[in-house]
SELUMVEX-21442 format. One record per residue (C-alpha): residue in three letters; residue number from 1; x, z, y. Coordinates in Angstrom, 1 decimal. Example, Ala and Ser with C-alpha at 12.3 -4.5 7.8 and 13.67 -1.06 7.14 Angstrom:
2
['ala'; 1; [12.3; 7.8; -4.5]],
['ser'; 2; [13.7; 7.1; -1.1]],
***
This chain:
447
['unk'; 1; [-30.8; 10.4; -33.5]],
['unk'; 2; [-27.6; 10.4; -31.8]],
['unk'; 3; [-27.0; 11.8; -28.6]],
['unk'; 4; [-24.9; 9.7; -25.5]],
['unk'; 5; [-24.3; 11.5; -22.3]],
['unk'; 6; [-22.8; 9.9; -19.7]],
['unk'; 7; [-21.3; 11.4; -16.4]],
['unk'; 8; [-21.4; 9.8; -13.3]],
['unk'; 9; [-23.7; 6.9; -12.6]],
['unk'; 10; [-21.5; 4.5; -10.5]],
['unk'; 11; [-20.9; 0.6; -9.4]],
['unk'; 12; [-18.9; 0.7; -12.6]],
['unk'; 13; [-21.6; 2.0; -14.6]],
['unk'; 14; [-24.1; -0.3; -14.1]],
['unk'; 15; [-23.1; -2.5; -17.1]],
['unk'; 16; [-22.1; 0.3; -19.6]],
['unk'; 17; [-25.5; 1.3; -19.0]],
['unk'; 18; [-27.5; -1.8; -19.6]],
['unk'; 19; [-25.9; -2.5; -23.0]],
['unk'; 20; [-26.0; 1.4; -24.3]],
['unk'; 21; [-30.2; 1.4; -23.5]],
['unk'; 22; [-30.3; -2.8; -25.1]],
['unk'; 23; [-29.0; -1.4; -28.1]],
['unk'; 24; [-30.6; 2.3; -28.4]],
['unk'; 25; [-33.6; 1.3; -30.1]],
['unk'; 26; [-31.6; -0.8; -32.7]],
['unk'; 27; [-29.0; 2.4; -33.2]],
['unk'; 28; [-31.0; 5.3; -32.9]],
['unk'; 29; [-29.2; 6.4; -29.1]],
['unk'; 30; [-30.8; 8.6; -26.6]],
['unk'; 31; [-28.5; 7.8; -23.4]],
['unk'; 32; [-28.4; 10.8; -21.1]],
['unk'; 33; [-27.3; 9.7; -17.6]],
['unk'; 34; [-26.0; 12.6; -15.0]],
['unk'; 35; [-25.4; 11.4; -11.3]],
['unk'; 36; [-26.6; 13.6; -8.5]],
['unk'; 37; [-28.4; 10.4; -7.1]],
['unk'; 38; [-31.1; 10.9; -9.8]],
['unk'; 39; [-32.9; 7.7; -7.4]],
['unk'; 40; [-29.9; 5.2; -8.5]],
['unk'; 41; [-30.3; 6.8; -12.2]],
['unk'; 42; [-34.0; 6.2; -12.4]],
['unk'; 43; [-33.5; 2.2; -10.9]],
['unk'; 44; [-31.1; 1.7; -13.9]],
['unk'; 45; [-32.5; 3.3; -17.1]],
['unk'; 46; [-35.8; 1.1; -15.3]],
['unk'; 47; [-38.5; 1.6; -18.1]],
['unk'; 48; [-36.8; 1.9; -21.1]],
['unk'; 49; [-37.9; 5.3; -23.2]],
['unk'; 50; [-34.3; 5.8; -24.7]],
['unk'; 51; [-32.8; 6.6; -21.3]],
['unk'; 52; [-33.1; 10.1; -19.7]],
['unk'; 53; [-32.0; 10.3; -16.0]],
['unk'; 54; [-30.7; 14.2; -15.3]],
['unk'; 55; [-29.5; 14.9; -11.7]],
['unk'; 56; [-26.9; 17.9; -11.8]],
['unk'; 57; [-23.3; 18.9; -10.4]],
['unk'; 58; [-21.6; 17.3; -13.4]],
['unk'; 59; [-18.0; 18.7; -11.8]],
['unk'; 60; [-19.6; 22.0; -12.2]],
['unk'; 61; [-19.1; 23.3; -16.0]],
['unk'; 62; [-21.9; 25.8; -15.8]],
['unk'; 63; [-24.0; 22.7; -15.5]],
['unk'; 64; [-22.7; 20.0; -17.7]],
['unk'; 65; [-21.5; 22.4; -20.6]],
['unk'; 66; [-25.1; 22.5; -22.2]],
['unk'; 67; [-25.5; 18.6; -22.0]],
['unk'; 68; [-22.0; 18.2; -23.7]],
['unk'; 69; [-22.9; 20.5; -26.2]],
['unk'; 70; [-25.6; 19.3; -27.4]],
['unk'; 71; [-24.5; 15.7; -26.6]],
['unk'; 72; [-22.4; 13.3; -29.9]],
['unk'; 73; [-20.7; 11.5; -27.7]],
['unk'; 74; [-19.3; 11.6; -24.2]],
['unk'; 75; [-18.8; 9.1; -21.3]],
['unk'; 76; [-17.0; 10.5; -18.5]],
['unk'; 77; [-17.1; 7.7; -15.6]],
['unk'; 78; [-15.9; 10.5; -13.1]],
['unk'; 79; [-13.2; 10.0; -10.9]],
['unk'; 80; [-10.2; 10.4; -13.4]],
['unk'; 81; [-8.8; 13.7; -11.6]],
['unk'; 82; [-12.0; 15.3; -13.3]],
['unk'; 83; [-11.5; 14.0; -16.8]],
['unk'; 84; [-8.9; 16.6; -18.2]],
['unk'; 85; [-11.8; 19.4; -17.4]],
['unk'; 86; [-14.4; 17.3; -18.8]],
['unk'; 87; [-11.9; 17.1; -22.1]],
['unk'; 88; [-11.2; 20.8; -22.3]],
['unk'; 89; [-14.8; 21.1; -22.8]],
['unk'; 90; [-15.2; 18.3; -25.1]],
['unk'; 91; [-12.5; 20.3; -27.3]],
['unk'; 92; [-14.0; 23.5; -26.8]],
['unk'; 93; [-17.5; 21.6; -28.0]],
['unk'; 94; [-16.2; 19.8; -31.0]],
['unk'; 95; [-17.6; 16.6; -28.9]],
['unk'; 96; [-15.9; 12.8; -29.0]],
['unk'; 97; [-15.0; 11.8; -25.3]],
['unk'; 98; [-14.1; 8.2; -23.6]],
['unk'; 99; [-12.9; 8.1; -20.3]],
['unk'; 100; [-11.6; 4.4; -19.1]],
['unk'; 101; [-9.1; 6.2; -17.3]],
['unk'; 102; [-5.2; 6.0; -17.2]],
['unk'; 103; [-4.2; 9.4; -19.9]],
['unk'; 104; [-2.4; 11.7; -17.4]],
['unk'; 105; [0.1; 14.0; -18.2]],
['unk'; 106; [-2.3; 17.0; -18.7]],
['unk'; 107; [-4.2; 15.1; -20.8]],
['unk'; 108; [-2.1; 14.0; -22.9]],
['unk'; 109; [-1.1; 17.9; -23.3]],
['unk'; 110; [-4.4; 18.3; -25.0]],
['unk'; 111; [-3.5; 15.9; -27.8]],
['unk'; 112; [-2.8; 18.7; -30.8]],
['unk'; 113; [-5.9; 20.0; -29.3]],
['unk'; 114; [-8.4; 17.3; -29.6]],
['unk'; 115; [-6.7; 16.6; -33.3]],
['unk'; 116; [-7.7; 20.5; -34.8]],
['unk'; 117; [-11.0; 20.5; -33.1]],
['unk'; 118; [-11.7; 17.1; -34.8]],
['unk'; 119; [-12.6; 14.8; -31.7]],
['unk'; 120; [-11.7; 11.8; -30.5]],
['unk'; 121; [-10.5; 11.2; -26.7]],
['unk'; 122; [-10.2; 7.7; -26.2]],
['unk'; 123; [-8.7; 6.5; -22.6]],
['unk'; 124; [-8.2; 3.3; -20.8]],
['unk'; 125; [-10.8; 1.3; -22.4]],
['unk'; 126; [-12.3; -0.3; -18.8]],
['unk'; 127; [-10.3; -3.6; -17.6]],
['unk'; 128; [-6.9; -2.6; -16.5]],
['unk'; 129; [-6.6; -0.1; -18.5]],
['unk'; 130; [-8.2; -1.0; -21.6]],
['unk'; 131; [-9.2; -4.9; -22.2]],
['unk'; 132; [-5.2; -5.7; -20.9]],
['unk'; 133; [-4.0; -3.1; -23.4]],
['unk'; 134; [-6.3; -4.4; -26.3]],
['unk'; 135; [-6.1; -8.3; -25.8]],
['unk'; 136; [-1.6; -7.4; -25.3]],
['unk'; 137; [-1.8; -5.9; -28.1]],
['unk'; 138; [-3.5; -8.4; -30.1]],
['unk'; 139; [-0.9; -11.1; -29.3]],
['unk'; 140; [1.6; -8.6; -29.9]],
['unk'; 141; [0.5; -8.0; -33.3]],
['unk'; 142; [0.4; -11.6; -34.1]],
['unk'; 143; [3.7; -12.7; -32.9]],
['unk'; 144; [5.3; -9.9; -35.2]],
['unk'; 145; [3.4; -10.8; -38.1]],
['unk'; 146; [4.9; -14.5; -37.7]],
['unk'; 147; [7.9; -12.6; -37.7]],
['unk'; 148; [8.7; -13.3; -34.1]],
['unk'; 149; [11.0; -11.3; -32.0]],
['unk'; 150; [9.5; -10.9; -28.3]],
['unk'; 151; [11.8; -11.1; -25.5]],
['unk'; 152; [9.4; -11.2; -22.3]],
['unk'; 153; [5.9; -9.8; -21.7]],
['unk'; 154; [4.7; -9.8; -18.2]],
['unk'; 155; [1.0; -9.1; -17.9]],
['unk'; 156; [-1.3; -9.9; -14.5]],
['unk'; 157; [-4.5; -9.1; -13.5]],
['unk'; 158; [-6.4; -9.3; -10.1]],
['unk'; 159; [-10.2; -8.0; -8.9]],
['unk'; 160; [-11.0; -10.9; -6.7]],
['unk'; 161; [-13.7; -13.1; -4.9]],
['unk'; 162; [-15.2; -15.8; -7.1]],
['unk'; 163; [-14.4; -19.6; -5.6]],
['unk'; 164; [-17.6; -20.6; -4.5]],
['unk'; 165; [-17.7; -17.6; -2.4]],
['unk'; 166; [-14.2; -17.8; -1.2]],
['unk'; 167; [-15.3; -18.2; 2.5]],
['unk'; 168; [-11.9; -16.1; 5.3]],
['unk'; 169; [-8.4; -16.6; 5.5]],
['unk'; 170; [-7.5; -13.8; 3.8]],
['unk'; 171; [-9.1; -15.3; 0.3]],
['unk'; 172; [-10.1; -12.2; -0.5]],
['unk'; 173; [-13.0; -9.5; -0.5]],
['unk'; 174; [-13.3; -5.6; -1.2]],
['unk'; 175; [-14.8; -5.8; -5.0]],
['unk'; 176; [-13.4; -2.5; -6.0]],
['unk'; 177; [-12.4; 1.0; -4.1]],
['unk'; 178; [-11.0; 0.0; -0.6]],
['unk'; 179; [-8.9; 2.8; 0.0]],
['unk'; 180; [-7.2; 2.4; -3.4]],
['unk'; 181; [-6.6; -1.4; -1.9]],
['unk'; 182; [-5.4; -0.2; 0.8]],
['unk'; 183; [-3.2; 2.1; -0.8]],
['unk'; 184; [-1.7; 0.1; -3.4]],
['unk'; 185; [2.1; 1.2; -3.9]],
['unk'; 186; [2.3; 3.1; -1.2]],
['unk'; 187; [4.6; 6.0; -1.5]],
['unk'; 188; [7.0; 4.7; -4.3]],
['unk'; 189; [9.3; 2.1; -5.9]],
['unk'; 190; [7.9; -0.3; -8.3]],
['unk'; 191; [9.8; -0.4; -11.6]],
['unk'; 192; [10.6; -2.9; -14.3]],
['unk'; 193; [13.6; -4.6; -16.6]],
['unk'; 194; [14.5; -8.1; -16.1]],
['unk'; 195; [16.8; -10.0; -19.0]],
['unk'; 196; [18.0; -6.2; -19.5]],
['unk'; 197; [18.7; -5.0; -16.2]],
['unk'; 198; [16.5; -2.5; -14.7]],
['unk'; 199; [15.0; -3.3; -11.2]],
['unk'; 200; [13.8; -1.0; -8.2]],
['unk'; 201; [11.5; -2.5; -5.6]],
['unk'; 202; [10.7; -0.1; -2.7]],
['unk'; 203; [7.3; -0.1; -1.0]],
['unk'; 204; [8.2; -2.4; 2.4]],
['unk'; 205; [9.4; -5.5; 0.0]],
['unk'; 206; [6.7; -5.0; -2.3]],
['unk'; 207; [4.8; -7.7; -1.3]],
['unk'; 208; [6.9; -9.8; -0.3]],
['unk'; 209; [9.0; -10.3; -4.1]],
['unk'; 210; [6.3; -12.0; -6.0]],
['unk'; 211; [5.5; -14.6; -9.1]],
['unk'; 212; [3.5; -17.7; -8.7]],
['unk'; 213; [0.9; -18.4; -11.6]],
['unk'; 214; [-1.5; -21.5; -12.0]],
['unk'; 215; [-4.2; -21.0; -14.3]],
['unk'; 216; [-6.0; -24.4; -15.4]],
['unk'; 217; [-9.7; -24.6; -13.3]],
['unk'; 218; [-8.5; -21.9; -11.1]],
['unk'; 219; [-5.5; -22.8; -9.2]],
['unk'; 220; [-3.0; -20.6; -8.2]],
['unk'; 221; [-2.2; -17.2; -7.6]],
['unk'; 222; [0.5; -14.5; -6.4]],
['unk'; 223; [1.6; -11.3; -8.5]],
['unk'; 224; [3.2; -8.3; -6.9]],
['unk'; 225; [4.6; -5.9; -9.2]],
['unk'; 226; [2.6; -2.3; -10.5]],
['unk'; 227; [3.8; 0.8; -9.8]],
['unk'; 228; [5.9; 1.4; -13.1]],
['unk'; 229; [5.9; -1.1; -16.0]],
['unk'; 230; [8.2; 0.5; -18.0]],
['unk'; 231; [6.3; 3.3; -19.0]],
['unk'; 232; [4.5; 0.1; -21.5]],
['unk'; 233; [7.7; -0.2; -23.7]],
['unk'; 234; [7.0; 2.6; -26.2]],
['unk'; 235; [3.1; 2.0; -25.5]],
['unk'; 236; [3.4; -1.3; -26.9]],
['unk'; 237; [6.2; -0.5; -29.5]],
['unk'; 238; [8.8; -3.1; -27.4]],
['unk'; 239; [11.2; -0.4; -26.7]],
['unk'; 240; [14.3; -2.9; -27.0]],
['unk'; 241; [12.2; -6.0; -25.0]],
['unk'; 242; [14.7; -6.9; -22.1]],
['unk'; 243; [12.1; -7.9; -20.2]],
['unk'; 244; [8.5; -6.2; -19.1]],
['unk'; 245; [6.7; -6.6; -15.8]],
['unk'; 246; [3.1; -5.8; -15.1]],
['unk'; 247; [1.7; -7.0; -11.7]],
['unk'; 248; [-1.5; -7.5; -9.5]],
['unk'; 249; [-2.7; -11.1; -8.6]],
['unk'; 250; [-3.9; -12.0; -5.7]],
['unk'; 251; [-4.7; -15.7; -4.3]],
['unk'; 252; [-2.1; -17.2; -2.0]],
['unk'; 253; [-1.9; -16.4; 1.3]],
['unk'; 254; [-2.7; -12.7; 1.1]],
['unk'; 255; [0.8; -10.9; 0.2]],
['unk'; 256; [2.1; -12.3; 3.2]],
['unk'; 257; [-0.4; -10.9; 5.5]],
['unk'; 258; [-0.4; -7.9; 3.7]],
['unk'; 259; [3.6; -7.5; 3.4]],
['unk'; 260; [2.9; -7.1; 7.6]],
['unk'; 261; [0.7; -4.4; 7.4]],
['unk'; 262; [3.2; -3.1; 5.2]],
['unk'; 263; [5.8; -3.6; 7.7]],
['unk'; 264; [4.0; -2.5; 10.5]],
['unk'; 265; [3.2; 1.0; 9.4]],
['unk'; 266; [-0.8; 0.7; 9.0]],
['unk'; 267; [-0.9; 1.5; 5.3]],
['unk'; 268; [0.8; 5.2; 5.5]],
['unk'; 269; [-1.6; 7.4; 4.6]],
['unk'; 270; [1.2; 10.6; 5.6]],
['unk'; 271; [0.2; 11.1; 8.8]],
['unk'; 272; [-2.4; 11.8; 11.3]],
['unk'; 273; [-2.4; 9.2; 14.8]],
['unk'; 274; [-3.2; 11.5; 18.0]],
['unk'; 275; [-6.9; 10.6; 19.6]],
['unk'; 276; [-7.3; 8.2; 16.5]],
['unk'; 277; [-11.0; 8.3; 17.3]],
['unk'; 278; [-10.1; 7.0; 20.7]],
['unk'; 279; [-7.7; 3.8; 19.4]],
['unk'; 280; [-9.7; 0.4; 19.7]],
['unk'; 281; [-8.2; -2.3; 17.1]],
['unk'; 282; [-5.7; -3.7; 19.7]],
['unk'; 283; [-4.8; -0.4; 20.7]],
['unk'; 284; [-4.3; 0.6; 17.0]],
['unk'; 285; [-1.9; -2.7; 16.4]],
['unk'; 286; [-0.4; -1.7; 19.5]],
['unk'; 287; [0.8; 1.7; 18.7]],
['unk'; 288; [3.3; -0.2; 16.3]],
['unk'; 289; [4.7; -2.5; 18.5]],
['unk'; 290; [7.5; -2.2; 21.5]],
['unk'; 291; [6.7; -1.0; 24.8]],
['unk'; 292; [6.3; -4.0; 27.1]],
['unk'; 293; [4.0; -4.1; 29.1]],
['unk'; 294; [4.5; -7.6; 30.6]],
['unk'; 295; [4.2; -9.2; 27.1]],
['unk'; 296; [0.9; -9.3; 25.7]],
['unk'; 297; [-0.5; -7.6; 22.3]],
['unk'; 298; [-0.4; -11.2; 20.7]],
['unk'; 299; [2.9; -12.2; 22.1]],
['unk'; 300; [4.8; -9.0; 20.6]],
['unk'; 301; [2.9; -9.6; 16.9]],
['unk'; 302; [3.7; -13.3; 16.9]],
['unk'; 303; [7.0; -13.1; 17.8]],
['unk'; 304; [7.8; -10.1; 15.4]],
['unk'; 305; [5.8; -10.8; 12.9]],
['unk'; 306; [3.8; -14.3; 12.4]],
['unk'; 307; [7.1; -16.3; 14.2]],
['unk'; 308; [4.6; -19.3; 15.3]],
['unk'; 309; [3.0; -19.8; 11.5]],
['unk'; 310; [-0.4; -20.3; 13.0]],
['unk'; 311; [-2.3; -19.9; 9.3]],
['unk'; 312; [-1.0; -16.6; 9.0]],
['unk'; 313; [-1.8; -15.3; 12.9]],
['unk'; 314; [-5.2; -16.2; 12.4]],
['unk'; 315; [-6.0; -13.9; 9.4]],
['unk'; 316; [-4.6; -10.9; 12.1]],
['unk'; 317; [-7.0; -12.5; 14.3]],
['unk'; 318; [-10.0; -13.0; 12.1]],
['unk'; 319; [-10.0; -10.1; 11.0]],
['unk'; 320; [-10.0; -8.2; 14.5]],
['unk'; 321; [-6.8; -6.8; 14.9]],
['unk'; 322; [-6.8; -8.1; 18.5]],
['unk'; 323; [-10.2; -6.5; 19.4]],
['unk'; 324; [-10.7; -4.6; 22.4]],
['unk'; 325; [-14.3; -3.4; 22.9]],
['unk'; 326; [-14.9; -0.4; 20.9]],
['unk'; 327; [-13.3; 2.5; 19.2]],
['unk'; 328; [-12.6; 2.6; 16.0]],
['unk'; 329; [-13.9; 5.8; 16.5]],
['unk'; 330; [-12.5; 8.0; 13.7]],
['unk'; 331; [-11.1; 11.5; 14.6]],
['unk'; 332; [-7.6; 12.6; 12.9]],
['unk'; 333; [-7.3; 9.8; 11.0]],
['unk'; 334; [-4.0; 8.1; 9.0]],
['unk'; 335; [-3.5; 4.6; 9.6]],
['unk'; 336; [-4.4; 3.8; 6.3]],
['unk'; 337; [-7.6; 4.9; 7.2]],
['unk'; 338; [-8.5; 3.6; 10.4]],
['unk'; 339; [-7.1; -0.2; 9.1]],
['unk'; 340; [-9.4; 0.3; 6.1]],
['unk'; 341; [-12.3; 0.9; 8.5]],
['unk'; 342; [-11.1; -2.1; 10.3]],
['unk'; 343; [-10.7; -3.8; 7.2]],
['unk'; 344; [-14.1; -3.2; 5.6]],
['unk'; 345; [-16.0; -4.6; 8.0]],
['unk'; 346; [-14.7; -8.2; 7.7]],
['unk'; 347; [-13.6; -8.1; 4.3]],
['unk'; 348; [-16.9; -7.3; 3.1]],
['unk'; 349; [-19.2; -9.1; 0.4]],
['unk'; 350; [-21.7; -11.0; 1.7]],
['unk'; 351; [-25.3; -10.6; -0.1]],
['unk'; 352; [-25.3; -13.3; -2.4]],
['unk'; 353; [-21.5; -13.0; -3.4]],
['unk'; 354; [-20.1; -13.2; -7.0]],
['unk'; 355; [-16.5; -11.4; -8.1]],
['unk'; 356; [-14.2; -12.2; -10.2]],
['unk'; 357; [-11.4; -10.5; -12.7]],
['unk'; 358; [-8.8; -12.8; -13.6]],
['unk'; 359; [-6.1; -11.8; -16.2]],
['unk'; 360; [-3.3; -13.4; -17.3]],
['unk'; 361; [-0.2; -12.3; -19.8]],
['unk'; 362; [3.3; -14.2; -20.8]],
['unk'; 363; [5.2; -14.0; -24.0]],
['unk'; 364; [8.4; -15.5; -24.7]],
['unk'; 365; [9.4; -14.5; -28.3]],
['unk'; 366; [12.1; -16.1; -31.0]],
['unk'; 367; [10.8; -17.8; -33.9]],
['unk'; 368; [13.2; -19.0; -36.4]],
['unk'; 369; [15.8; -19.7; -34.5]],
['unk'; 370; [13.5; -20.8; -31.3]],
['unk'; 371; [12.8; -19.5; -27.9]],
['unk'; 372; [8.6; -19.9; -27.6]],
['unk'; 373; [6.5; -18.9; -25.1]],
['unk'; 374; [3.0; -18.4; -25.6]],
['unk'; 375; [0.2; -17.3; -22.6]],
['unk'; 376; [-2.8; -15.8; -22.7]],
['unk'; 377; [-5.4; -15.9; -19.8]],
['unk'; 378; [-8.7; -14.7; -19.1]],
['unk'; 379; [-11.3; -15.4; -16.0]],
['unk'; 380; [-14.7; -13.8; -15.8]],
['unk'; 381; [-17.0; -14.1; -12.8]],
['unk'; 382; [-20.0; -11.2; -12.1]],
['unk'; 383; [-23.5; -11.9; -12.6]],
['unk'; 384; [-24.6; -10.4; -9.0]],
['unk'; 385; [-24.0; -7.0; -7.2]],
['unk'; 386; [-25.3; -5.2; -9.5]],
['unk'; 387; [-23.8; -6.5; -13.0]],
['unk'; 388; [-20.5; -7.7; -11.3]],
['unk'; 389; [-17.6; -8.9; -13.4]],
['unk'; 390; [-15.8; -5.4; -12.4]],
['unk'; 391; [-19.0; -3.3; -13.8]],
['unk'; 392; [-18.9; -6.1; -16.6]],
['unk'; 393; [-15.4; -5.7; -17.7]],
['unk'; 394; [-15.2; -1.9; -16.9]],
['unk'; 395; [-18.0; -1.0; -18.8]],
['unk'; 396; [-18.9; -3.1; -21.6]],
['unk'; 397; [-15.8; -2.2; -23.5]],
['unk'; 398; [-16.6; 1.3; -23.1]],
['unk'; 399; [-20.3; 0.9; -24.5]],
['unk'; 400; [-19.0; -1.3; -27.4]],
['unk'; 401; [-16.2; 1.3; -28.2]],
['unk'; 402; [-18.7; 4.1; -28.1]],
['unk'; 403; [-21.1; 1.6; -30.7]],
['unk'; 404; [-17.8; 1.7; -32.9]],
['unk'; 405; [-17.3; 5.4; -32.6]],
['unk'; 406; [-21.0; 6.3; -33.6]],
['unk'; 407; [-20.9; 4.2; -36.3]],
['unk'; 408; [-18.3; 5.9; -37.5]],
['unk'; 409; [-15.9; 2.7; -37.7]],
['unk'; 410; [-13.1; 4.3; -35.5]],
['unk'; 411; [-12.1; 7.8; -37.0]],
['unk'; 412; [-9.1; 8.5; -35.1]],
['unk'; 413; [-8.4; 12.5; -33.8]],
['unk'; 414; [-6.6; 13.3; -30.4]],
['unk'; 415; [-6.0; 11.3; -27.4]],
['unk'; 416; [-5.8; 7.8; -27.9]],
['unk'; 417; [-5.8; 4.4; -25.8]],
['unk'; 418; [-6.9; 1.0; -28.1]],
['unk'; 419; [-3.8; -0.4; -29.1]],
['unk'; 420; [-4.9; -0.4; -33.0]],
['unk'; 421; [-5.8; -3.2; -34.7]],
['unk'; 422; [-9.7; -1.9; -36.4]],
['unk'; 423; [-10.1; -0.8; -32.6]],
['unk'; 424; [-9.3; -3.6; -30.2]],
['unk'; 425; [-10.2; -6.5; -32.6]],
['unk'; 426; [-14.4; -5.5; -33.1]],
['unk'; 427; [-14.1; -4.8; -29.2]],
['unk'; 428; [-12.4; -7.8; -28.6]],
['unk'; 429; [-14.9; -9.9; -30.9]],
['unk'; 430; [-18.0; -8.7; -29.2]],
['unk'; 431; [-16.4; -9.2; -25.5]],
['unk'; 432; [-16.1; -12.9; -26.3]],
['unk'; 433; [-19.4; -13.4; -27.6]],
['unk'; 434; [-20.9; -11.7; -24.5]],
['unk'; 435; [-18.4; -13.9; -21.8]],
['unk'; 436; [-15.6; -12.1; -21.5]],
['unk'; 437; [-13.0; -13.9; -23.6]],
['unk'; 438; [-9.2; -15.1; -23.8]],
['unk'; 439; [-7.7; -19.0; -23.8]],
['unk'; 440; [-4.8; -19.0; -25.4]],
['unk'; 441; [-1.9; -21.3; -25.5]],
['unk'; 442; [0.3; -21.2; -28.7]],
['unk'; 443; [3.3; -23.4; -29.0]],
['unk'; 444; [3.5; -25.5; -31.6]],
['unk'; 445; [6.7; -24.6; -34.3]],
['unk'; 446; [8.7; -27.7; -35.1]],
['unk'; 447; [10.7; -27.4; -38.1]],
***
């Protein structure tokens, strides 16, 4: 029998879960789950006698050493500034590892590490990171064995609210972390290369330089730029590509609104407001606006901000911005905190709600003597709250990579992401046949 352990019991986990117990029986698993809600363990292993729930400080490695030792694989779904100690144990251990995480600088250190003690540590295998990388590289691979040269790759992918449930002005709902919503760019320039020229944009235009994006059934969408896409040249092997931009999508609409928050000041996180606790909504928008006391709170946004477009006041509106009656009531708070409090109450899912990952890359590569462009795209919408296409895209391509890995079908040492062919193509496969899958539009090569 082969032993799974997985730390951290999560939203996100919810689906990695599911599949590892469906398939335990078949593969000889027992799936050891570690969350110190031991309740929200027990509700998702349900009956199923392959799944052990365990309640324990898994940041503590007095605690979680003895599970990883005696534990063949390892499924860290810990916030990812706990993964690198989580790894140093796996090494220490001799045991495999997969983290969906972005592979920081430390953890890249332990590379030669993981190599001589014979383990794999496989990283950004959830959504973004992970199926962007593998379904990329896919194409990638393709167009190069055609022989192709590829001269643009711009990648796009968005956590958003399914249509039917598409219901405020904004277009949009919290289906992931808030704060990291909230946060989103804040505190440095996004980079990228554009027909060979390397471009900076700083943090108060980020949202406000974007691409435009229809995808067939689904309509159209805005993408703001990530924080750095050119670290994905070398990750990709494009290191001479004059062109590679990675963005977030979000629907139309929403950039705008948000480019004013931006503008205004209620996303810094650097600082702590005096009497926060005390600031009502309107007092809080109020803080960033001139002194006038014979114009109104709605007069000095509108003329500063909105100018008269009515569509866009009324998402400031709907949202509460303008609200006067109660505190916010959060003591030495940052503005980015007291607008996601402000944020969270209106942006919130609503019980029967379904989200929605939508990803979408562009090639443009030369063929023979021809420019081609090729795009790949790829909509998934969640089951419920539970199974939700976040937890669905998240997880599943961590449970089918840790399938692979038992089985013995992916033997690669150190730290690794799934950029190789005998990795992303199985996980790829399965993905499809369980929903999750790409439609892709190949030109057609006239000779």
């Amino acid at each position: 029998m082969k032993t799974i352990l997985i730390l951290g019991a999560g939203l996100s986990s919810s689906s990695l879960i599911r599949y590892l117990l469906q398939h335990a029986g078949q593969q000889n698993w027992q799936v050891r789950i570690v969350d110190q809600n031991i309740e929200s363990v027990q509700k998702k292993i349900a009956s199923n006698p392959h799944g052990v729930a365990l309640s324990f400080d898994a940041l503590n490695p007095e605690e979680r050493r003895p599970e990883i030792e005696r534990a063949d694989l390892v499924i860290s779904m810990l916030p990812a500034r706990f993964h690198v100690d989580v790894a140093k144990d796996c090494i220490e251990l001799k045991t495999k590892l997969i983290t969906p995480s972005y592979i920081s600088k430390e953890m890249q250190e332990l590379d030669q590490a993981a190599k001589e003690a014979g383990i794999l540590i496989m990283n950004e295998i959830g959504v973004d990171p992970g199926i962007d990388h593998m379904s990329a590289a896919k194409i990638i691979d393709e167009i190069k064995h055609q022989g192709g040269k590829i001269t643009c790759f711009k990648s796009y992918c968005g956590g958003l609210i399914a249509p039917e449930y598409d219901n405020n002005p904004w277009h949009y709902k919290f289906t992931w972390n808030p704060r990291n919503v909230v946060l989103a760019g804040f505190g440095g320039a996004a980079k990228y290369i554009e027909q060979g020229l390397y471009k900076f944009i700083p943090y108060h235009e980020l949202f406000n330089r974007l691409d435009h994006i229809e995808i067939e059934g689904y309509g159209s969408f805005d993408g703001y730029a990530n924080r750095d896409s050119l670290l994905y040249r070398s990750i990709y092997g494009l290191d001479e590509i004059p062109t590679i931009f990675r963005g977030t999508l979000r629907r139309p609409g929403f950039c705008q609104a948000w480019n004013i928050l931006v503008n205004l000041g209620m996303t810094d996180d650097s600082y702590v407001l005096e009497n926060s606790e005390r600031l009502t909504p309107r007092q809080f928008l109020n803080t960033f606006l001139p002194y006038d006391t014979s114009k109104p709170v709605e007069y000095k946004f509108d003329k500063l901000f909105t100018k008269g477009n009515k569509q866009l006041y009324d998402q400031f509106d709907w949202v509460g911005l303008f609200e006067n009656d109660e505190a916010i009531g959060i003591e030495n708070a940052s503005p980015a905190i007291l607008l996601q409090h402000i944020l969270q109450k209106k942006l919130v899912l609503d019980p029967e709600d379904k989200d929605m990952i939508v990803m979408y890359h562009l090639f443009r590569y030369e063929l023979d003597g021809q420019e081609l462009e090729m795009t790949s795209s790829m909509v998934n919408i969640g089951e419920n709250q539970v199974y939700t296409s976040m937890s669905n895209t998240v997880g599943l391509p961590v449970a089918i990579c840790s399938k692979l890995i038992l089985q013995g079908k992916i033997p690669d040492l150190g730290v690794q992401i799934p950029i190789k062919e005998h990795v992303y193509q199985p996980i790829l496969d399965e993905l499809e046949e369980l929903g999750i899958g790409f439609k892709e539009s190949w030109p057609t090569l006239k000779h």
